[in-house]
C-alpha positions as CSV (number, residue, x, y, z in Angstrom):
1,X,165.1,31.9,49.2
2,X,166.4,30.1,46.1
3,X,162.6,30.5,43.8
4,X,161.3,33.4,42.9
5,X,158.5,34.6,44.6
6,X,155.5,34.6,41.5
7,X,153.6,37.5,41.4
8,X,149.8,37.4,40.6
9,X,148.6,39.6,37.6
10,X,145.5,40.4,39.6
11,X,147.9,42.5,42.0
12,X,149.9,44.0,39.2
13,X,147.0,44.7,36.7
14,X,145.3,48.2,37.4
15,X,141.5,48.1,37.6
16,X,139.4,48.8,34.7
17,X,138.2,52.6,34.5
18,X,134.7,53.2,35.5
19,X,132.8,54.6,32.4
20,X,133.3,58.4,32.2
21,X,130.0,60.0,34.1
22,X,128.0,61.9,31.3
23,X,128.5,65.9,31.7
24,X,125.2,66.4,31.0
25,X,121.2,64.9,31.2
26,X,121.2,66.1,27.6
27,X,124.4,63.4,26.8
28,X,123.1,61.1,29.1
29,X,119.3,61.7,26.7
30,X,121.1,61.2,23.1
31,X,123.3,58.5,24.7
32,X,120.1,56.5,25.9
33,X,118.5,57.3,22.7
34,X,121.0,55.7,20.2
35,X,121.3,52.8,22.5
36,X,117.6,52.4,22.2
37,X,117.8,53.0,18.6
38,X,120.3,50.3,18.1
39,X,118.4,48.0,20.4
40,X,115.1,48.5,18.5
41,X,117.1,47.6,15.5
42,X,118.7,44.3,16.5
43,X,114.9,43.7,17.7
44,X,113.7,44.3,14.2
45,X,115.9,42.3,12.8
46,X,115.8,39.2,14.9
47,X,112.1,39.8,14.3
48,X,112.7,39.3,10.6
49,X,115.1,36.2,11.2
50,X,112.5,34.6,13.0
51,X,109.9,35.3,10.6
52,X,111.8,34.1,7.9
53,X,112.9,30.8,9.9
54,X,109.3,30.1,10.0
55,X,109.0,30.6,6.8
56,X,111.2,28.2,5.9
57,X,110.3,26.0,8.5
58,X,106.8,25.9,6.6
59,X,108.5,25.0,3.2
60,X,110.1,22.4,4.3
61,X,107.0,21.0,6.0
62,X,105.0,21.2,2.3
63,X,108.1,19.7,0.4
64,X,107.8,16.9,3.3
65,X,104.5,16.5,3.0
66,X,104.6,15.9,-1.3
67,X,107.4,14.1,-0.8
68,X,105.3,11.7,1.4
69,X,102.8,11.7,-1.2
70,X,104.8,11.4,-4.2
71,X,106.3,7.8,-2.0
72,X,103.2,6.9,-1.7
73,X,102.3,6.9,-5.4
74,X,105.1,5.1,-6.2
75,X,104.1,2.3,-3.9
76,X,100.6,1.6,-5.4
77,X,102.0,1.9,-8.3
78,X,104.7,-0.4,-8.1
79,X,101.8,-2.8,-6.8
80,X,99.9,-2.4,-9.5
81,X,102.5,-3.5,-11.5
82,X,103.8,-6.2,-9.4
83,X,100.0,-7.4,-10.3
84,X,100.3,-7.0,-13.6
85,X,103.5,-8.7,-14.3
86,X,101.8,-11.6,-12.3
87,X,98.7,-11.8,-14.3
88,X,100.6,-11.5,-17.6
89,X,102.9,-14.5,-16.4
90,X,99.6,-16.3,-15.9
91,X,98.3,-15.3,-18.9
92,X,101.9,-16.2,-20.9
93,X,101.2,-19.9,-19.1
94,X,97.7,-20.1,-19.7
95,X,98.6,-19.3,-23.8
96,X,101.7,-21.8,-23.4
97,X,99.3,-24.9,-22.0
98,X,96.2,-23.8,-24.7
99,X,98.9,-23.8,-27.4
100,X,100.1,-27.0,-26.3
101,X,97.0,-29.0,-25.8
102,X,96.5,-27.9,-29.7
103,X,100.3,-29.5,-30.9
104,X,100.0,-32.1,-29.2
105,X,96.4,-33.5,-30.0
106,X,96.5,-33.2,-33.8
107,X,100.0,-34.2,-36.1
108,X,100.0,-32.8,-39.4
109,X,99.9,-36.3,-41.1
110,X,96.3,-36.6,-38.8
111,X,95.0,-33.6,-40.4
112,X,91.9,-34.3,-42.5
113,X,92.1,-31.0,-44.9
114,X,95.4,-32.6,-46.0
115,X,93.9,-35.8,-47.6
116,X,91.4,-33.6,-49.9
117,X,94.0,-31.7,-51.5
């Protein structure tokens, strides 16, 4: 045949070694004992990571919360002084149209303190 005939890895690759039996019980014991060790510690701390998520989770809810509160603020109060502004341009007009009516009604030369002098 002119190609090569591939050859799987699967066929070429030795299997992986079974782990080594234990001797003893007693190896077998500590061996089970630092794997629950271990175990109980990655407990603990995912334990503490969860705690702590919560706790942060719980922040952030509060600073949500003022931060609502605070927005809220600022929208009465920037009615308020929408309201203002409105009532001082209607006072400004009102002061205009009083000051007006006043020029307008009496000249100087129509003045009558101006002829006793």
């Amino acid at each position: 045949m002119p190609y090569h005939l591939q050859r799987f890895l699967s066929l070429t690759t030795p299997s992986p070694s079974l782990p080594i039996p234990f001797e003893t019980k007693e190896e077998f014991q500590e061996q089970l004992t630092e794997m629950k060790l271990e175990r109980d510690t990655w407990k603990r701390r995912y334990q503490a990571a969860e705690r702590e998520n919560e706790t942060l989770k719980g922040q952030l809810e509060q600073q949500e919360h003022t931060l609502f509160t605070q927005r809220q603020q600022i929208i009465k109060r920037d009615d308020l002084l929408l309201q203002k502004d409105a009532l001082l341009r209607q006072d400004a007009k009102r002061k205009k149209r009083f000051m007006d009516s006043f020029s307008s009604s009496h000249s100087d030369s129509d003045d009558p303190t101006a002829s006793r002098v």
